[in-house]
C-alpha positions in Angstrom: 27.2 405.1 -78.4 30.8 404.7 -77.2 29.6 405.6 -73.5 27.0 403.4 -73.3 29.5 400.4 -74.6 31.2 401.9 -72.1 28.3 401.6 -69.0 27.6 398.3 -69.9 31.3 396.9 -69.8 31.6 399.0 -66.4 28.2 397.3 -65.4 29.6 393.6 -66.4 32.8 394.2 -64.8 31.0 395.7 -62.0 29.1 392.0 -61.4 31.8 389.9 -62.3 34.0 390.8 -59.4 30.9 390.8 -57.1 30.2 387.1 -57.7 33.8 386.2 -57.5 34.0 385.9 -53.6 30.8 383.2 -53.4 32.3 381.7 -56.4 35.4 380.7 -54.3 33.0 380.4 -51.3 30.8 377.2 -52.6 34.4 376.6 -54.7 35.8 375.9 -50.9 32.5 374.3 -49.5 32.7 371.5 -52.8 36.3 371.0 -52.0 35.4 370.5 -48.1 32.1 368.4 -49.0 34.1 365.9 -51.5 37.2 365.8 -49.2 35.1 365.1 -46.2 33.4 361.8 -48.1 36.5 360.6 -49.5 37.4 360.9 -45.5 34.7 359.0 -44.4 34.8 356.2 -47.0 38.4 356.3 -46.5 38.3 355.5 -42.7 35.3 352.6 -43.3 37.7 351.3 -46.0 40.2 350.9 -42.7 37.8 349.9 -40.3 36.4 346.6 -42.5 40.0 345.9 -43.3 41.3 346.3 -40.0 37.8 343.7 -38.6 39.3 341.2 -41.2 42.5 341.5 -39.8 41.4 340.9 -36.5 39.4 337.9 -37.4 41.9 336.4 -39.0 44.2 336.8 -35.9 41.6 335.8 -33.7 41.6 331.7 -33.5 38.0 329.9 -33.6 36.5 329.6 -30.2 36.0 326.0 -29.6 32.4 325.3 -28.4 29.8 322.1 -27.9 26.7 322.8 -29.8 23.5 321.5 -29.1 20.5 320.4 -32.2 17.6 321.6 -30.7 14.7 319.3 -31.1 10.4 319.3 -30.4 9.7 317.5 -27.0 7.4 316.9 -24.4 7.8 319.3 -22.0 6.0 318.9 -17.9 5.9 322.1 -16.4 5.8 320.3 -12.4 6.7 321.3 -8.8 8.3 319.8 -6.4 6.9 319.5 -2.7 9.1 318.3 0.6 6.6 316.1 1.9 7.0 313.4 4.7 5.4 310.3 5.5 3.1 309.4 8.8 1.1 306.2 9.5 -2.5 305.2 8.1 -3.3 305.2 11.5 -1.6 306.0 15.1 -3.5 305.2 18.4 -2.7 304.8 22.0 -4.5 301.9 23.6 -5.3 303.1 26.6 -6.9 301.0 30.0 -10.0 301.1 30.4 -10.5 299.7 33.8 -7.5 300.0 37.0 -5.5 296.6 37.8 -1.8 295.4 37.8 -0.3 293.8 34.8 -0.3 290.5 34.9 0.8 289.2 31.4 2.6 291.1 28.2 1.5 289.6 25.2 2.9 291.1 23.0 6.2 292.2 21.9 7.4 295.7 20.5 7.6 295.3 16.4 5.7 292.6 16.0 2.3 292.6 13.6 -1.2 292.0 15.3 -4.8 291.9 14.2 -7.5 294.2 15.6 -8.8 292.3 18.8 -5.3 290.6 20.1 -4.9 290.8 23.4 -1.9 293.1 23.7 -1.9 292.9 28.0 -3.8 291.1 30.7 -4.4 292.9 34.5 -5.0 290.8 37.3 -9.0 289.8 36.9 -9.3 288.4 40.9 -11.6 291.0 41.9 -13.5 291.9 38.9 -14.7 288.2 39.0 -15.6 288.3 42.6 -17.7 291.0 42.5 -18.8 289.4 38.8 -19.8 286.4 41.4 -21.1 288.2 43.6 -23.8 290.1 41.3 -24.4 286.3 40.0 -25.7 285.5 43.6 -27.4 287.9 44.1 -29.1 288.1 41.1 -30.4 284.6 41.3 -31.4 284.9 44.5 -33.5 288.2 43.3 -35.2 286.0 40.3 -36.3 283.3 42.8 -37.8 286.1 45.2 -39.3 287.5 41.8 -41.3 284.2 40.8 -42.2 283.6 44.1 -43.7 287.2 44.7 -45.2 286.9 41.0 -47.1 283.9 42.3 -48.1 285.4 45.7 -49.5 288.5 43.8 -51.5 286.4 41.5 -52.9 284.7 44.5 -53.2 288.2 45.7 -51.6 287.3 49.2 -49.1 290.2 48.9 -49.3 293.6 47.1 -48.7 294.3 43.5 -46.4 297.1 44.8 -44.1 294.6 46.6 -43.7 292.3 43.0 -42.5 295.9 41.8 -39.9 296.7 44.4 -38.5 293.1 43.3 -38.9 293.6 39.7 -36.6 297.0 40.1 -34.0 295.6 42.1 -34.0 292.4 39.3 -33.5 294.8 36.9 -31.0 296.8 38.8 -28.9 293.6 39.2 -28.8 292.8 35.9 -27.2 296.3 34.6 -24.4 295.2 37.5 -24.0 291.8 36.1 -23.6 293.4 32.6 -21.1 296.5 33.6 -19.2 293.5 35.7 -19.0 291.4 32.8 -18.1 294.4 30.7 -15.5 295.3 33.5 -14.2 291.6 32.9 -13.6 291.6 29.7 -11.6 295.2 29.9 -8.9 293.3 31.8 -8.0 292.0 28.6 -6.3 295.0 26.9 -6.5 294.3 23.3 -5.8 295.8 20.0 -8.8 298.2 18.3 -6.5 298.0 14.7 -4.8 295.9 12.9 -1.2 297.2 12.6 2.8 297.0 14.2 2.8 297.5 17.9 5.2 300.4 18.1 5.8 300.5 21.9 4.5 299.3 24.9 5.7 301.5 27.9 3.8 299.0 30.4 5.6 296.9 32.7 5.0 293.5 34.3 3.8 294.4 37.9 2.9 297.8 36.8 -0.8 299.0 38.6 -2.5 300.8 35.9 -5.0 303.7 36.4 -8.3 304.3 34.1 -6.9 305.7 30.7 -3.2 305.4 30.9 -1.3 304.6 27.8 -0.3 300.8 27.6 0.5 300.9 23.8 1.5 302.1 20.9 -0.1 300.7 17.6 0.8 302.1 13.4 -1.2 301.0 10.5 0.5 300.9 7.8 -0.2 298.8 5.1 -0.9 302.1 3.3 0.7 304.9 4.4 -0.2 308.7 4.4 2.4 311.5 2.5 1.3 314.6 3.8 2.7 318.0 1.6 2.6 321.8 2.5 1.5 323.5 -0.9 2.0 327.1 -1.7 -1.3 329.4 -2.5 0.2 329.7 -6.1 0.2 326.1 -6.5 -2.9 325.2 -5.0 -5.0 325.5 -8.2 -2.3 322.8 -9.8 -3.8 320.4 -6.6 -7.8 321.0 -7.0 -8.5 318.5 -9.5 -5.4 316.2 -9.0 -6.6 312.4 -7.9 -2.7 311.2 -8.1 0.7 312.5 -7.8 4.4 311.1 -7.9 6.0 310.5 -4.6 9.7 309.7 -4.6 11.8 308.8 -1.3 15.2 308.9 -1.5 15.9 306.7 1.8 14.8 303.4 -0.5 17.2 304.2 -3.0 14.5 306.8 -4.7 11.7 304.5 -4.9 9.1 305.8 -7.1 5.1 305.3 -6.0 1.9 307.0 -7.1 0.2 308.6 -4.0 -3.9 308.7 -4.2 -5.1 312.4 -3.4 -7.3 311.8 -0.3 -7.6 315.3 1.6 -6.9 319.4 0.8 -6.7 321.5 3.5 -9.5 324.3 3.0 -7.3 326.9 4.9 -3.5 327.0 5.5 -1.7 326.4 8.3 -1.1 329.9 9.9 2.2 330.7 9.8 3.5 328.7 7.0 0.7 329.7 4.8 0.7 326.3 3.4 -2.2 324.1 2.3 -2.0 320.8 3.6 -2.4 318.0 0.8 -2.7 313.7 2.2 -1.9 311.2 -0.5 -2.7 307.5 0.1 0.3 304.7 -0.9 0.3 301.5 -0.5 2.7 300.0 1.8 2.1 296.0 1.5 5.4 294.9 2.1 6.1 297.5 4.6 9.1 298.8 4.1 7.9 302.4 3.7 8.4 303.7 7.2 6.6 306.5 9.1 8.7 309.8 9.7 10.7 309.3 6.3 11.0 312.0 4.6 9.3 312.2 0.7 8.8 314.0 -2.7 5.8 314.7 -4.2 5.7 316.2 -8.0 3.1 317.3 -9.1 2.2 318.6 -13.1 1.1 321.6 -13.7 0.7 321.9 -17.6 1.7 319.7 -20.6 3.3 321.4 -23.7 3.5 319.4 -26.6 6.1 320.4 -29.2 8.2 322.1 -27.1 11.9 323.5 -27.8 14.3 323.7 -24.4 18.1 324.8 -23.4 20.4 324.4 -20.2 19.3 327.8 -18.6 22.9 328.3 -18.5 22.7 328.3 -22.0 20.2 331.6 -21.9 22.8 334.8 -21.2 20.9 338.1 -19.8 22.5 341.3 -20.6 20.7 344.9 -20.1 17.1 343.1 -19.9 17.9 341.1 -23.1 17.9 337.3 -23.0 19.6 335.6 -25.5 21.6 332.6 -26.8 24.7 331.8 -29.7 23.8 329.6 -32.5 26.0 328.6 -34.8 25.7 328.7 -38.8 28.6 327.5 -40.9 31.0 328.4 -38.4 30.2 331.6 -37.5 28.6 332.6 -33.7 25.3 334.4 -34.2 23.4 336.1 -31.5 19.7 335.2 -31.1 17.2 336.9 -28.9 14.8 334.4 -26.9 11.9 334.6 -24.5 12.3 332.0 -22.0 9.1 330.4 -20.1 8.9 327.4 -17.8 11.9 326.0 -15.8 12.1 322.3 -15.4 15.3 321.1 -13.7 18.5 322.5 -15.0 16.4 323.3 -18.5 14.3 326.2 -19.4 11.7 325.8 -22.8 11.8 328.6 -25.3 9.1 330.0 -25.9 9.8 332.0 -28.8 13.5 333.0 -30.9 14.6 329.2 -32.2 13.6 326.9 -34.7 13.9 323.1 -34.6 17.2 321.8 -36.4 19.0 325.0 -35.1 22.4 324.5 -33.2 22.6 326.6 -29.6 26.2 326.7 -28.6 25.9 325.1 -25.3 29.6 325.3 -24.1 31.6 327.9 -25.1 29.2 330.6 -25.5 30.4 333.0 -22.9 33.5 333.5 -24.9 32.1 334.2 -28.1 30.9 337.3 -30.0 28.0 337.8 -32.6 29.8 337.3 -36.0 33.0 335.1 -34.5 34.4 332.3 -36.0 33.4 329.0 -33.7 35.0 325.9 -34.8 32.3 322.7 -33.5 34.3 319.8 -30.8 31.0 317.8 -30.4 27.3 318.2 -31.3 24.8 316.6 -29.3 21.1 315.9 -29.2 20.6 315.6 -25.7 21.5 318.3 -23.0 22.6 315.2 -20.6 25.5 314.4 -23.2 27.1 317.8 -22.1 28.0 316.1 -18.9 29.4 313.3 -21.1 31.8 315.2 -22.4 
């Protein structure tokens, strides 16, 4: 009995001192475990106090906020356009002769038909004369030789032969008269004679240029437009025109032509707008611009673009909320001007920190100089 007491104490005191050593073992792991939280919590505990501190060292950044508010928003491009006469023509001569009048003087207005320049006439009305003569001499032969055939004293084929050369005579009366009235150079438009390179005393040959005549009462804006425009430009019948050399006078241009191809090397599609010109004081070879609107958003929300800060592919602006700078991820979509709508990321009533905003952090105190409504004001300040 006593030796068994005895195995059994051995046995006890046998597995005591064999748990001992993982005893201490998970004894030292707790100890590390609990140390290593208080460590960590310890060290956050610094970290938040030591962001206070800093915050309350660092002064508010002053900044200019801007209420962001629903507006109408034109998505619309701008083309470098310039302006060309209605219409230009060169009056040419039609018949050879010396000038023997100027009529007219460079700038001046003139109706279609004014005689512009007159060439010496002399010998187109001689020979105009001289067909005369000859063709009343060749009607009197005629009657008489239409009586003598009726008679039948002369041959039906002699009244012919006078009948032709009648006829004959009469196309040279007409091309003389026509020939005439050609020494009177006169104007096929109505417009502003332009130039007149002809002299007094000058002999002119068959089509030389004697003049320079513009139309315009209405003048033509002609545009190059891009192949990623041109779908803005099929179903357009007006545009905007503005030309800065009349201290940006604003007119509405009538669509009147689209190219169907481009021109070759600037791959531009040639669009003609129509504008009246009444009192004349939009000239020909001024230069123009013509905006045209590509899509209307209603409702929109918009920012300076410099306003918008990209940084590793993100795009994003500061708002500010009671004080404090907050970051806020946008996606931006049409640029109009110096201002770019937000397409998604802000809420009307929100305030985008519109100056300032470059020297702020998410989370940093922002004290407010101004808030405005309108982007413009910014230049105000």
């Amino acid at each position: 009995m006593a030796d068994n007491e005895k195995k059994i104490k051995t046995r006890i005191l046998r597995f005591v001192w064999g748990i001992v050593p993982w005893l201490m073992v998970l004894a030292v792991v707790g100890f590390v475990v609990s140390m290593g939280g208080r460590i960590n919590h310890e060290k956050a505990r610094i970290e938040k106090e030591k962001a206070a501190a800093m915050k309350k060292e660092i002064p508010p950044v002053r900044v200019i906020t801007l209420t962001l508010k629903e507006k109408t928003v034109k998505d619309r491009i701008e083309l470098p356009a310039v302006i060309e006469p209605w219409d230009d023509l060169w009056v040419k001569a039609e018949v050879p002769g010396q000038v023997t009048h100027i009529l007219a003087d460079e700038g001046i207005r003139v109706k279609k038909g004014r005689v512009l320049i007159r060439l010496d006439d002399r010998d187109y009305i001689a020979r105009l004369n001289r067909i005369e003569a000859n063709y009343d001499l060749a009607r009197l032969e005629y009657k008489r030789m239409e009586k003598l055939t009726s008679q039948k004293i002369t041959s039906a084929s002699r009244l012919d032969e006078v009948e032709a050369r009648l006829k004959d005579l009469v196309a040279q009366r007409k091309e003389a008269q026509l020939a005439l009235e050609r020494t009177r150079i006169t104007s096929p438009i109505s417009g502003r004679v332009n130039e007149i390179p002809a002299k007094l005393g000058d002999f002119l040959d068959k089509g030389q240029e004697v003049a320079h005549i513009l139309m315009f009462d209405k003048v033509k804006v002609t545009a190059g437009v891009p192949e990623s425009d041109v779908a803005a430009v099929l179903d357009l019948n007006q545009a905007e025109v503005i030309i800065d050399a009349l201290d940006r006078k604003r007119v509405t241009g009538k669509k009147v032509f689209l190219s169907s191809q481009p021109r070759s090397l600037s791959r531009l599609y040639d669009l003609e707008l129509e504008v009246a010109n009444p009192e004349g004081r939009i000239l020909p070879g001024m230069f123009a611009r013509v905006f045209l609107i590509k899509s209307v958003y209603e409702k929109a929300l918009s920012v300076p673009l410099y306003a918008v800060i990209t940084h590793d592919e993100e795009q994003f602006v500061f708002i500010e909320e009671e004080g404090v700078a907050k970051k806020r991820l946008v996606k931006i979509g049409v640029l109009f001007g110096w201002q770019v709508m937000i397409e998604s990321g802000l809420e009307p009533g929100e305030r985008v920190i519109a100056v300032g905003h470059r020297m702020v952090d998410d989370g940093q105190p922002v004290e407010v100089m101004k808030n405005i409504t309108d982007p413009k004001e910014i230049f105000e300040s």
